[in-house]
N, CA, C and O atoms as CSV, one atom per row, in Angstrom:
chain,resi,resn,atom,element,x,y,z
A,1,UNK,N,N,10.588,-8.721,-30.504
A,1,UNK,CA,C,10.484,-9.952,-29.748
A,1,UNK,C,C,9.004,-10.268,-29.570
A,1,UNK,O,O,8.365,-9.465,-28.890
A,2,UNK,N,N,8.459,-11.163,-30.003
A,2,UNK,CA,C,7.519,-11.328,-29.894
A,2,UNK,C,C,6.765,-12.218,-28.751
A,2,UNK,O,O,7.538,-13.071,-28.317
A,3,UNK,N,N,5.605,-12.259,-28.202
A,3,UNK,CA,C,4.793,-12.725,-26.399
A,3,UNK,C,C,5.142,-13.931,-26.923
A,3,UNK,O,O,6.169,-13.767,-26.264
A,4,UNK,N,N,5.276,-14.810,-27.373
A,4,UNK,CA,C,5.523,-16.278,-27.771
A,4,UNK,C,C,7.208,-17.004,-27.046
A,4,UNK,O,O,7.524,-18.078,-26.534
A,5,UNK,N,N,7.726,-16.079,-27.285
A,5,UNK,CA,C,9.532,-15.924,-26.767
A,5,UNK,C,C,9.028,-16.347,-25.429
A,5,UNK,O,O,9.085,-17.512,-25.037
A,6,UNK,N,N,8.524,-15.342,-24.734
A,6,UNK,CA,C,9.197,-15.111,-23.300
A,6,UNK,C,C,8.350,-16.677,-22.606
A,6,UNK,O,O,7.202,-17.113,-22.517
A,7,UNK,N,N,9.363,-16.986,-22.334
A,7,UNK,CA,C,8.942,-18.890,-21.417
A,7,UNK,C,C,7.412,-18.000,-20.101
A,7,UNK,O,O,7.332,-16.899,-19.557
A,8,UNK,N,N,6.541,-19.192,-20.118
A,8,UNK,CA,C,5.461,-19.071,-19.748
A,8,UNK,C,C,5.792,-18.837,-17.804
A,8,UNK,O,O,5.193,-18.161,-16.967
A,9,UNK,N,N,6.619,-19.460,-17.734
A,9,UNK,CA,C,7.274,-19.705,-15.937
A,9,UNK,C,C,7.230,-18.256,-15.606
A,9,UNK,O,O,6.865,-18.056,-14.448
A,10,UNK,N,N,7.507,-17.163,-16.316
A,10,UNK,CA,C,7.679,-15.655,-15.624
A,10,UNK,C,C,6.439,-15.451,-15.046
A,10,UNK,O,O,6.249,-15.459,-13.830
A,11,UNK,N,N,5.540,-15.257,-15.937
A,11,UNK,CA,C,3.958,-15.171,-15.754
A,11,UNK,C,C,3.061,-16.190,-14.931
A,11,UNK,O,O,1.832,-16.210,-14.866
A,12,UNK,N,N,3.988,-17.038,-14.314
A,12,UNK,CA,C,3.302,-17.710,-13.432
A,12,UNK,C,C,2.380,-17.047,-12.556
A,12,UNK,O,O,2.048,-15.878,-12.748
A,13,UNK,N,N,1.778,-18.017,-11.220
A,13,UNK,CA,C,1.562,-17.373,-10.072
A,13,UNK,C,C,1.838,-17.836,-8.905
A,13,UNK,O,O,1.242,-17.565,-7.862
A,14,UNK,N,N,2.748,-18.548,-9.041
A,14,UNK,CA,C,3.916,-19.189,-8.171
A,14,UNK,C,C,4.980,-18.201,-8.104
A,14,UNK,O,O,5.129,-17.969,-6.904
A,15,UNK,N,N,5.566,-17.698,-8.591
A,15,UNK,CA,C,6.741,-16.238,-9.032
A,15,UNK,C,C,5.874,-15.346,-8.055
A,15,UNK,O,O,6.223,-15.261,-6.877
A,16,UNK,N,N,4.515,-14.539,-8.611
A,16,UNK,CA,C,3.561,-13.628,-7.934
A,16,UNK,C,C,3.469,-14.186,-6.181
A,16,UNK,O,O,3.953,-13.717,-5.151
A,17,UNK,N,N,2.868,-15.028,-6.373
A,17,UNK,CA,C,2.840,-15.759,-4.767
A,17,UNK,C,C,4.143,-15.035,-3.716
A,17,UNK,O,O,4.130,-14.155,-2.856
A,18,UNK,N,N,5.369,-16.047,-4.386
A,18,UNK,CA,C,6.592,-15.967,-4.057
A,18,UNK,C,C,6.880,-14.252,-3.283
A,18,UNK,O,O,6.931,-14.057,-2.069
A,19,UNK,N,N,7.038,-13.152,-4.391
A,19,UNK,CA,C,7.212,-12.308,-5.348
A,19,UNK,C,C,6.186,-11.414,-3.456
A,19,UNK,O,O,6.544,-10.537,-2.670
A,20,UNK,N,N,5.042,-12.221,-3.540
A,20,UNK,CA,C,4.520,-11.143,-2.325
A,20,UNK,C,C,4.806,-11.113,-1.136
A,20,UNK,O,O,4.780,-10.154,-0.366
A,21,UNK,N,N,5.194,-12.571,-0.886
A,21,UNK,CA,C,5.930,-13.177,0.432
A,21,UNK,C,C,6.875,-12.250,0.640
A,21,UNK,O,O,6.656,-11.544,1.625
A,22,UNK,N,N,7.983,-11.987,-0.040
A,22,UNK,CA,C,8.805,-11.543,0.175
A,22,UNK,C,C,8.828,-9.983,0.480
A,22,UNK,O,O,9.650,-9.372,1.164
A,23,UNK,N,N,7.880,-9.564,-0.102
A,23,UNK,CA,C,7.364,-7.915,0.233
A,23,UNK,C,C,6.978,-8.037,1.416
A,23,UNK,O,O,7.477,-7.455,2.379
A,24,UNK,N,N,6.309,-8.597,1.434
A,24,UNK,CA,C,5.046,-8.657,3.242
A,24,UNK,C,C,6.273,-9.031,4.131
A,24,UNK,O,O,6.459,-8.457,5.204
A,25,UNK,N,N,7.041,-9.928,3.702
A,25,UNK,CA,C,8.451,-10.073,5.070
A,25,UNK,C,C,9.668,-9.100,5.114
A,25,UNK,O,O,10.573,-8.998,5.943
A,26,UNK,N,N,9.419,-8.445,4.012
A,26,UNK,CA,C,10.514,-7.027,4.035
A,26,UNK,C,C,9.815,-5.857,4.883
A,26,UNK,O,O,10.345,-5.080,5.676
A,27,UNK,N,N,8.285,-5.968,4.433
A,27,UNK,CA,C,7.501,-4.531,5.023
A,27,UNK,C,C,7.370,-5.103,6.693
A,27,UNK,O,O,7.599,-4.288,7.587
A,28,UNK,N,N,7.063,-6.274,6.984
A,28,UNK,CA,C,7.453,-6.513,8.430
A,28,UNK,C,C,8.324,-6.428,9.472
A,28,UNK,O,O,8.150,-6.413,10.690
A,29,UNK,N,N,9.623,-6.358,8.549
A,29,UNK,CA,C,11.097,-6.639,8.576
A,29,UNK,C,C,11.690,-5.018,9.140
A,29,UNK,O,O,12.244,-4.660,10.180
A,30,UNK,N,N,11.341,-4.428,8.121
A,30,UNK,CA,C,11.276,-3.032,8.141
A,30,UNK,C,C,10.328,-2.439,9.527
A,30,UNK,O,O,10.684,-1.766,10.494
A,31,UNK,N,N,9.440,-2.816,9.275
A,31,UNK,CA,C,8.486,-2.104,10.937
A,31,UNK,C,C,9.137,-2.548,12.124
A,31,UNK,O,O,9.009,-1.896,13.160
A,32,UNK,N,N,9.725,-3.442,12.089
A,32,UNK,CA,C,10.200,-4.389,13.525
A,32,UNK,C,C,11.602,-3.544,13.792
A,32,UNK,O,O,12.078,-3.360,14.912
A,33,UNK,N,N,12.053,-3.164,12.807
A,33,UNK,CA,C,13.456,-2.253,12.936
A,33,UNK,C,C,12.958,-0.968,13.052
A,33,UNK,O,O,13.653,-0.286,13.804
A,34,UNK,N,N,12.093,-0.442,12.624
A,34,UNK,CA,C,11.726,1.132,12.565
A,34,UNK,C,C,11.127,1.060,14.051
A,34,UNK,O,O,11.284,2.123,14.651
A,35,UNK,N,N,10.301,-0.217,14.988
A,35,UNK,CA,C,9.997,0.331,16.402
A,35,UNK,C,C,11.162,-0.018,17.307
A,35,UNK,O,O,10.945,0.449,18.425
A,36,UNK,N,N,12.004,-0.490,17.260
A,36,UNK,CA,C,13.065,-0.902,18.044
A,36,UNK,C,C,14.464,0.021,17.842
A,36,UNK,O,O,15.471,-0.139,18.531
A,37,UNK,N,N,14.328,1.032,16.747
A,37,UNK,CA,C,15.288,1.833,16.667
A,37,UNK,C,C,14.804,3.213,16.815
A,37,UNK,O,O,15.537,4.197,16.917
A,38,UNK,N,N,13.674,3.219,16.818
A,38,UNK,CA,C,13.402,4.723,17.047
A,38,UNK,C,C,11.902,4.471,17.716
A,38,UNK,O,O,12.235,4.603,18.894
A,39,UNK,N,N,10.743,4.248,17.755
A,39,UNK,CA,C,9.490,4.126,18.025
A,39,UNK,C,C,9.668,4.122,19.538
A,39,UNK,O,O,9.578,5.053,20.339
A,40,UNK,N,N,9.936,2.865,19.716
A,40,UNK,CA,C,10.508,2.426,21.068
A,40,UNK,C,C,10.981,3.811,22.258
A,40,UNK,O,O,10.639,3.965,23.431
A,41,UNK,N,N,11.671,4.461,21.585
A,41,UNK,CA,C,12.439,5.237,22.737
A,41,UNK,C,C,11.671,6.458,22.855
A,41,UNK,O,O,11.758,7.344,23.704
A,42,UNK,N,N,10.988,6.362,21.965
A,42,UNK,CA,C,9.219,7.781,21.953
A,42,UNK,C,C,8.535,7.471,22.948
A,42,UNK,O,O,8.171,8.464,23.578
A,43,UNK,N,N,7.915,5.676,23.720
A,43,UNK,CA,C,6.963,5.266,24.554
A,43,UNK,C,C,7.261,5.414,25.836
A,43,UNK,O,O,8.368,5.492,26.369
A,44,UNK,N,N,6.272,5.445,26.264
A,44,UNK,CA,C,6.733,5.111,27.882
A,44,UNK,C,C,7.478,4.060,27.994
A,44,UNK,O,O,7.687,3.192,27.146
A,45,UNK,N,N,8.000,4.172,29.379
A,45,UNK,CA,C,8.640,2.611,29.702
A,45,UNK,C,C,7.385,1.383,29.869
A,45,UNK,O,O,6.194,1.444,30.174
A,46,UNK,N,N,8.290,0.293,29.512
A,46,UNK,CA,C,7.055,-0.499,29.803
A,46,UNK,C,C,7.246,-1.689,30.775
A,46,UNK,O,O,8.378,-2.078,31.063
A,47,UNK,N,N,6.118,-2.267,31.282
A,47,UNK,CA,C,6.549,-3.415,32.522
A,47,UNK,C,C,6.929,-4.749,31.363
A,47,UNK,O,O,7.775,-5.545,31.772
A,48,UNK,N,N,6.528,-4.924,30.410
A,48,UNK,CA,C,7.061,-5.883,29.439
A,48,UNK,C,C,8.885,-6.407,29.866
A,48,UNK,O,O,9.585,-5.413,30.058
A,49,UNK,N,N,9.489,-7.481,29.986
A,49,UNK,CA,C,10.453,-7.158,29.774
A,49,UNK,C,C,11.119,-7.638,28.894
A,49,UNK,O,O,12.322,-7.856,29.037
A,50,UNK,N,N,10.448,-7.902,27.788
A,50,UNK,CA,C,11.331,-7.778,26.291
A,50,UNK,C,C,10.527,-6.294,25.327
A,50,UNK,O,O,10.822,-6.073,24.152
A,51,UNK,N,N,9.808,-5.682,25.892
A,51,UNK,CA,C,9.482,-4.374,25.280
A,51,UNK,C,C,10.420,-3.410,26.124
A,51,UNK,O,O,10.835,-2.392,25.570
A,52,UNK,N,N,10.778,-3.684,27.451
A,52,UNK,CA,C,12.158,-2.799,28.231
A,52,UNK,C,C,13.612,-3.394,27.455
A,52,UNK,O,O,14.589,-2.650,27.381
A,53,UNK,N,N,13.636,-4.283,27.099
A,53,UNK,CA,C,15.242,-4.212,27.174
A,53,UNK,C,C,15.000,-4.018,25.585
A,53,UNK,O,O,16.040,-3.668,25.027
A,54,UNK,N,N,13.865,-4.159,24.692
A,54,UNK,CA,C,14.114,-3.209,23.583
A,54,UNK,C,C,14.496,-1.640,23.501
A,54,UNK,O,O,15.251,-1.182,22.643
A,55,UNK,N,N,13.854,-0.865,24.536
A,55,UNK,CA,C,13.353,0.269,25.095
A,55,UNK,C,C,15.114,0.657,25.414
A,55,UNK,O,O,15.519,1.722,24.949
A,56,UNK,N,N,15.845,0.004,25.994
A,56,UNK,CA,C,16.662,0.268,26.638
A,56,UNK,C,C,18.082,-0.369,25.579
A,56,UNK,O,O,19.255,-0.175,25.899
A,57,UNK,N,N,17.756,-0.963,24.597
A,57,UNK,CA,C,19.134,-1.333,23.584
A,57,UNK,C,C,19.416,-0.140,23.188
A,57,UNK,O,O,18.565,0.747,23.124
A,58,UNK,N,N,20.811,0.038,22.836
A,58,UNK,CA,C,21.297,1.184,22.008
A,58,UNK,C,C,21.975,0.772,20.567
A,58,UNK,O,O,22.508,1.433,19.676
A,59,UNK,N,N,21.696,-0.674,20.761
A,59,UNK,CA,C,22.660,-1.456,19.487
A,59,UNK,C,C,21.608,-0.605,18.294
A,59,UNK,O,O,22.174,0.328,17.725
A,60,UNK,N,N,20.438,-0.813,17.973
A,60,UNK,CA,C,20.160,-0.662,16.863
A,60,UNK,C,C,19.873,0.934,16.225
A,60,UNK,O,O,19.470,1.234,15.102
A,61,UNK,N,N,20.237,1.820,17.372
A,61,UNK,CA,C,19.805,3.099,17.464
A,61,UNK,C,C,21.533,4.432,16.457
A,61,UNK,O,O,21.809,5.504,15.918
A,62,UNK,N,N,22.173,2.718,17.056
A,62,UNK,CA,C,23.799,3.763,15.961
A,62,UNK,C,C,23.785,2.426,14.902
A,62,UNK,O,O,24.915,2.298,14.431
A,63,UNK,N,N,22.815,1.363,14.371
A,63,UNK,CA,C,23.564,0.626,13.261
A,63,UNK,C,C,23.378,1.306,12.047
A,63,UNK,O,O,24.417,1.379,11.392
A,64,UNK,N,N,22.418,1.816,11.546
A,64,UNK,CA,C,21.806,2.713,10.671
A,64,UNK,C,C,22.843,3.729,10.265
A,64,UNK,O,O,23.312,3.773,9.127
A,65,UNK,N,N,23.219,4.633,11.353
A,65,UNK,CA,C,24.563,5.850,11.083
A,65,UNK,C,C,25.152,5.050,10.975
A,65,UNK,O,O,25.197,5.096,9.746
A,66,UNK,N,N,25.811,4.121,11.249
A,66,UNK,CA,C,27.358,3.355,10.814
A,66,UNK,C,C,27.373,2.513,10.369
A,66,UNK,O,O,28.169,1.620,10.657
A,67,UNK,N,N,26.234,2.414,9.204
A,67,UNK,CA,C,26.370,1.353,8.046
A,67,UNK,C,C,26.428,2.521,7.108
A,67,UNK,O,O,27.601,2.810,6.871
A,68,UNK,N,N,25.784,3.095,6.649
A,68,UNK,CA,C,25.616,4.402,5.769
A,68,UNK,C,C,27.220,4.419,5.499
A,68,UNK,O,O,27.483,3.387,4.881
A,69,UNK,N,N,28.096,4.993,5.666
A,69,UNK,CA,C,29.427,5.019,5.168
A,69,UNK,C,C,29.995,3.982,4.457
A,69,UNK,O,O,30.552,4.132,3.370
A,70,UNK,N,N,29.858,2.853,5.088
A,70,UNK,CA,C,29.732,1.558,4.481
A,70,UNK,C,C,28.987,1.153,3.146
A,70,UNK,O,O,29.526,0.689,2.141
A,71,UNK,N,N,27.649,1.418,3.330
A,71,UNK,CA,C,27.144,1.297,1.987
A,71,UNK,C,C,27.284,2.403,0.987
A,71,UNK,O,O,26.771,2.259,-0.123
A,72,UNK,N,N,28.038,3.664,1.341
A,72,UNK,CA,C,28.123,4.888,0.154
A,72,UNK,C,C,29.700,3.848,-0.474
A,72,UNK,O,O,30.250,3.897,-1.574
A,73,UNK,N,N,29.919,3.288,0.329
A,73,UNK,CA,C,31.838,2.952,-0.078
A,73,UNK,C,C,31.116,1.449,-1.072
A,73,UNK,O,O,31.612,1.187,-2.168
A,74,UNK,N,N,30.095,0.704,-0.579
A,74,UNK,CA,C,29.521,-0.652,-1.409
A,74,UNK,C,C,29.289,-0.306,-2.780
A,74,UNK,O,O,30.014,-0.670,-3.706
A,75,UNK,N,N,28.026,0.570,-2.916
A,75,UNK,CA,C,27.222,1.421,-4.294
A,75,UNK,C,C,28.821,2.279,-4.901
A,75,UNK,O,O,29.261,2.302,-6.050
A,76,UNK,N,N,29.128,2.615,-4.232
A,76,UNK,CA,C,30.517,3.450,-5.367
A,76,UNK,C,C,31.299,2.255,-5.936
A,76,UNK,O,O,31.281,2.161,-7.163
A,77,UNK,N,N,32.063,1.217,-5.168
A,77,UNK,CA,C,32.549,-0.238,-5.795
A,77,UNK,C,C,31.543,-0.706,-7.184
A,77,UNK,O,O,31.750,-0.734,-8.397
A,78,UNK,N,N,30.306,-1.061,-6.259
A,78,UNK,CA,C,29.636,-1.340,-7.307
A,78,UNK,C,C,29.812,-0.451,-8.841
A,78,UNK,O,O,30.148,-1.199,-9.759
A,79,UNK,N,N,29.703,0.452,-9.087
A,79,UNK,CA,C,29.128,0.999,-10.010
A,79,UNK,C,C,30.743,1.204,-10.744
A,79,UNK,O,O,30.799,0.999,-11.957
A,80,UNK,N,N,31.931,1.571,-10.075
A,80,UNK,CA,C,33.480,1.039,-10.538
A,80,UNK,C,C,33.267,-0.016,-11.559
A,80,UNK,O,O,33.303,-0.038,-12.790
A,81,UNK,N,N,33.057,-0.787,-10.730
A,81,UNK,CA,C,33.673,-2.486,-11.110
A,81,UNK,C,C,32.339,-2.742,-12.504
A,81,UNK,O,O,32.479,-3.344,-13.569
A,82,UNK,N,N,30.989,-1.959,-11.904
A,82,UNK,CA,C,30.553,-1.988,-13.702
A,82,UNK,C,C,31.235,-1.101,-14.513
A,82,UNK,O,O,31.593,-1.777,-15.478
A,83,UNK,N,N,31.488,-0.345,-14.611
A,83,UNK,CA,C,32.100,0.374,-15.297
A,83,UNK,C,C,33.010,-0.181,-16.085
A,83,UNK,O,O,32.987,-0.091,-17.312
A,84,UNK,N,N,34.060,-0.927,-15.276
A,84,UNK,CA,C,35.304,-1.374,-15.538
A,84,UNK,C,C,34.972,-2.646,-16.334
A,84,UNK,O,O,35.794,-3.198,-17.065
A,85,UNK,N,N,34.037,-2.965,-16.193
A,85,UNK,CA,C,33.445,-4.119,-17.028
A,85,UNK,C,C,33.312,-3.454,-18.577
A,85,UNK,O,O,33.987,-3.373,-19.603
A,86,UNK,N,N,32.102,-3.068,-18.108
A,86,UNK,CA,C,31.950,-2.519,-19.427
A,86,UNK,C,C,32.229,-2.110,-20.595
A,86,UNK,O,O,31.712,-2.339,-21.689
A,87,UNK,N,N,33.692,-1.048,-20.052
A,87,UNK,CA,C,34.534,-0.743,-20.978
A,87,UNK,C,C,36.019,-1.555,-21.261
A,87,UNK,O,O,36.965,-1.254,-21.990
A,88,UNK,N,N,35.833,-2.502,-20.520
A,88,UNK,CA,C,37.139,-3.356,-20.781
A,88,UNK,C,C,37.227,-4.154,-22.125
A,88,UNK,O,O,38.222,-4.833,-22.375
């Protein structure tokens, strides 16, 4: 296959742009859940009171354990239903 094929739009830097946004709002995404499910309950209490009633949720502290079963049962479907593709 030769560099001539592949349409010029991949190699943009609109895609790249895009492409980082979405990292930087996952890696944010990710920290905001990693202090509110575990960070959080390491600190002191605080006079804040949306840093207390983070401090004090328990919602996000069991979603993690009780999605996990859930997603081992998603990724096993998944990889079925390719399968079943595949060889059909």
């Amino acid at each position: 296959m030769s560099r001539q094929s592949i349409p010029s739009r991949i190699h943009s830097g609109a895609n790249q742009f895009w492409g980082l946004c979405f990292g930087i709002f996952g890696f944010i995404s990710f920290l905001g859940f990693f202090y509110a499910a575990i960070l959080s309950k390491l600190l002191p209490p605080s006079e804040n009171q949306i840093l207390s009633a983070i401090q004090k949720d328990r919602y996000y502290c069991l979603l993690v354990p009780l999605t996990l079963p859930v997603l081992v049962v998603a990724v096993y479907l998944h990889w079925l239903s390719m399968k079943l593709f595949k060889h059909a």
